[in-house]
C-alpha positions in Angstrom: -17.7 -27.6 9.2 -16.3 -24.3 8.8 -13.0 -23.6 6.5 -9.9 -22.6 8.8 -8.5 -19.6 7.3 -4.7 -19.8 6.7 -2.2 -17.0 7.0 -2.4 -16.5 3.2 -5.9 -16.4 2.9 -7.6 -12.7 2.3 -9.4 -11.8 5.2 -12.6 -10.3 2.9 -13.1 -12.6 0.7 -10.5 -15.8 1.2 -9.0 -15.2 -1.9 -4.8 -15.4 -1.7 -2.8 -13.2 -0.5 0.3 -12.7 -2.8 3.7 -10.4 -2.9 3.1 -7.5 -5.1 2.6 -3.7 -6.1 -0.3 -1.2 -5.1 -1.0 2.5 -5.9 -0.9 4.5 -2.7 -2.9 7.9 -2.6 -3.8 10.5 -0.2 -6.0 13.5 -0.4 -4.8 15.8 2.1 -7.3 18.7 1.9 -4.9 21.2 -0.1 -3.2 18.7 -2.3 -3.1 14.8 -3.1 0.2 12.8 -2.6 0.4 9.7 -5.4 3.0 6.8 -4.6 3.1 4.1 -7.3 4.7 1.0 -7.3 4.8 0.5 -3.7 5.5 -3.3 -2.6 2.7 -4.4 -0.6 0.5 -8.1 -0.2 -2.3 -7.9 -2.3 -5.2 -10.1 -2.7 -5.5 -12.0 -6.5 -9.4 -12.4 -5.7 -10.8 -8.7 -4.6 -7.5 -6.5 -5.0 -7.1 -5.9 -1.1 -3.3 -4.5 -0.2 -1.6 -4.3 2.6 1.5 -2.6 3.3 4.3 -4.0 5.6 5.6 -1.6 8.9 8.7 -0.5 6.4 6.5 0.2 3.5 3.7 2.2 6.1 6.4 4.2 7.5 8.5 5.8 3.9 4.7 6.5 3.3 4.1 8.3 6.3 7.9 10.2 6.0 6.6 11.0 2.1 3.1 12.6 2.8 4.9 14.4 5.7 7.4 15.8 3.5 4.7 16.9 0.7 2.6 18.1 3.3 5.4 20.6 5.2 5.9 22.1 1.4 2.7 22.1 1.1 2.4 20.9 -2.5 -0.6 20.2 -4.1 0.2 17.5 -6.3 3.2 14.7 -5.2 3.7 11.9 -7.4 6.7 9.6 -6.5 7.4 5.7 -6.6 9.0 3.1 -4.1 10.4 0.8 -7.1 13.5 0.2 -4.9 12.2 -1.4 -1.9 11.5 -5.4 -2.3 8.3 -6.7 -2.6 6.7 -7.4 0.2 6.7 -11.2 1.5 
């Protein structure tokens, strides 16, 4: 019989999915943008993360930002926001 995955169980690997903090990167070409301590769900088995709408969206507006001044190195945190449930 197959196991029925549950809402908390990882996706990749079935490990569980837990409230905590991931290191977000991008490389955009001309510059990286680094955003640590960003709330997100990650997985306790395989390290998966996943970032709520909120979270995804002061990501975007921050690589935006970095990417209109063009800088070529951005390093930043979201410590303030909650964890994510």
């Amino acid at each position: 019989m197959a196991r029925k995955t549950k809402i908390t169980d990882c996706p990749l690997c079935k490990g569980h999915k837990k409230a905590g903090h991931a290191l977000f990167s991008v490389d955009m070409g001309f510059g990286v943008v680094v955003v640590r301590h960003v709330p997100a769900t990650v997985c306790d088995q395989c390290g998966a993360e996943w970032f709520s709408d909120t979270v995804a969206a002061r990501l975007e507006s921050i690589v935006s930002r970095a990417r209109a001044r063009k800088a070529l190195v951005e390093v930043t945190t979201l410590e303030e926001l909650p964890l994510a449930a």
